[in-house]
N, C-alpha and C positions, 0 to 999 in steps of 0.2 A: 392467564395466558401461558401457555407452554414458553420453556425458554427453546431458545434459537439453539440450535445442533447443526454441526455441520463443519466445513473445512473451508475459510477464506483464502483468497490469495489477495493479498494488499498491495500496492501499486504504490509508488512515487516518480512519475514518468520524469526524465530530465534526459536530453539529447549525450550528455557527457557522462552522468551519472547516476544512473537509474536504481531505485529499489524496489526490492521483491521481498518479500514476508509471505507465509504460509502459517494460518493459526487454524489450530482446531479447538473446536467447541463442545464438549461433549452434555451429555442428558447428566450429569452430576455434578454442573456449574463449574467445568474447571475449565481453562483455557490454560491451550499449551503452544509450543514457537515447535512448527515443524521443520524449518526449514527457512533461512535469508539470504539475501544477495545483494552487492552493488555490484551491481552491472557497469565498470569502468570502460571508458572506450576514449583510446588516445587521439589525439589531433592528426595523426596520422590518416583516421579514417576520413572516409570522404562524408557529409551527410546522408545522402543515402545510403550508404554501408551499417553508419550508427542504426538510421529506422529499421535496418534490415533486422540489426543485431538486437535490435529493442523488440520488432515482432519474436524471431524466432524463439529469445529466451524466453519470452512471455507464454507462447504455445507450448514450450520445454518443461513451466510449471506445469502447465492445464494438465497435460499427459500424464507427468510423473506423481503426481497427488489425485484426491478425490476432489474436487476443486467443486461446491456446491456455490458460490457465489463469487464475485469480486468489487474489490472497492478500491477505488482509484480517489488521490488528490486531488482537488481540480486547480488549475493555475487560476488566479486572483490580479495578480499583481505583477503587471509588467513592465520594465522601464522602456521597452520600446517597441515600435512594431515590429522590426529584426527578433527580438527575444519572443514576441509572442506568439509568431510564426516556427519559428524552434520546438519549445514547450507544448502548442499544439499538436505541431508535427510526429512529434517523440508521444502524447499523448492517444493519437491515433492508428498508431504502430501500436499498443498495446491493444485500445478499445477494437480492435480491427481482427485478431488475436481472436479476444474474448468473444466477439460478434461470431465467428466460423466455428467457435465451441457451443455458440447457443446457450451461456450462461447468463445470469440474472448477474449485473453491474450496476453500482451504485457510486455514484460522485461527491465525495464531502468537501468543503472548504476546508481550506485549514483552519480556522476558529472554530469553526464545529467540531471537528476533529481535536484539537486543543482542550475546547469546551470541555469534551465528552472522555478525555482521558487525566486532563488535570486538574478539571475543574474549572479553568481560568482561561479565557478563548485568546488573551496575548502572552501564555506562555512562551520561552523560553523552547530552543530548541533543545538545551540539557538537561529544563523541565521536563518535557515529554519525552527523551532518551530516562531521566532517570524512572518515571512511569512506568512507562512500557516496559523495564528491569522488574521494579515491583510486581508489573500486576503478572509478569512472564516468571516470575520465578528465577529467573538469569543471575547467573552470578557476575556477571561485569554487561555493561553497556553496550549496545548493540551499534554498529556505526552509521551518523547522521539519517544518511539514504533511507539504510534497514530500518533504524529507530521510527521512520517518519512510514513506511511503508506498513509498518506492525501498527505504527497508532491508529493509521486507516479501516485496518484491518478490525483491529478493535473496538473502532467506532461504529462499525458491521454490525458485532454482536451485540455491545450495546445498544443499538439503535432498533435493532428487528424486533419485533415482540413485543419489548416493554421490558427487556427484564438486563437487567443491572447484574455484572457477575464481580462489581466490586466489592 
């Protein structure tokens, strides 16, 4: 099989603290970090304000990059209906984004995602931050949000095709 080419945008949606990763994949097996972000947004804002700011930065990536697919986290694990209402809500502000771009989106758990970058589906968050350093070539760690956004990302490439660029 051909391996996967192309420019990810990886998602970590969170109402507070959202991450953005941008990887590119090229035809010579390499993968590179084009570009991350936490998207911080203080108590200040209202909730709609946050979704607002969680759409328009999400359509900010699409434009500014060649944006061939996306992959979003998907929430798992919630302590209660107020948070999964949140988490949804901040998820759909992205996936809503993505839908008006008419790109190809793909959902991972996080064990998948985990699975597929360390090996080990109850990694350690500083497990896959230190991963995603590795397999990016970075010289220092990227933060939480970004880390977790990139390993999305990368679980992209991994997963399309068949082909392993570890």
């Amino acid at each position: 099989m051909a391996p996967f080419t192309g420019t990810v945008l990886g998602i970590d949606p969170s109402l507070r603290g959202s991450g953005f990763s941008v990887i590119e994949a090229s035809p010579m097996h390499t993968i590179r970090l084009l570009d991350s972000l936490t998207l911080k947004l203080g108590a200040s804002k209202s909730f709609t304000e946050c979704l607002g700011e969680i759409f328009l930065t999400t359509q900010q990536f699409l434009k500014e990059y060649p944006i061939t697919a996306v992959a979003v986290e998907q929430t798992i694990y919630v302590q209660n209906v107020r948070t999964a209402h949140v988490l949804g809500s901040a998820r759909g502000a992205c996936l809503s984004a993505v839908a008006l771009a008419q790109l190809p989106v793909q959902e991972f758990t996080p064990l998948r995602i985990k699975k597929s970058i360390t090996g080990r589906g109850q990694a350690t968050k500083q497990q896959v931050s230190q991963m995603v350093m590795q397999l990016l070539h970075l010289l220092r760690p990227l933060p939480y949000d970004e880390s977790d956004a990139s390993a999305a990302a990368l679980c992209y490439c991994f997963s399309s095709k068949g082909l392993s660029y570890v």
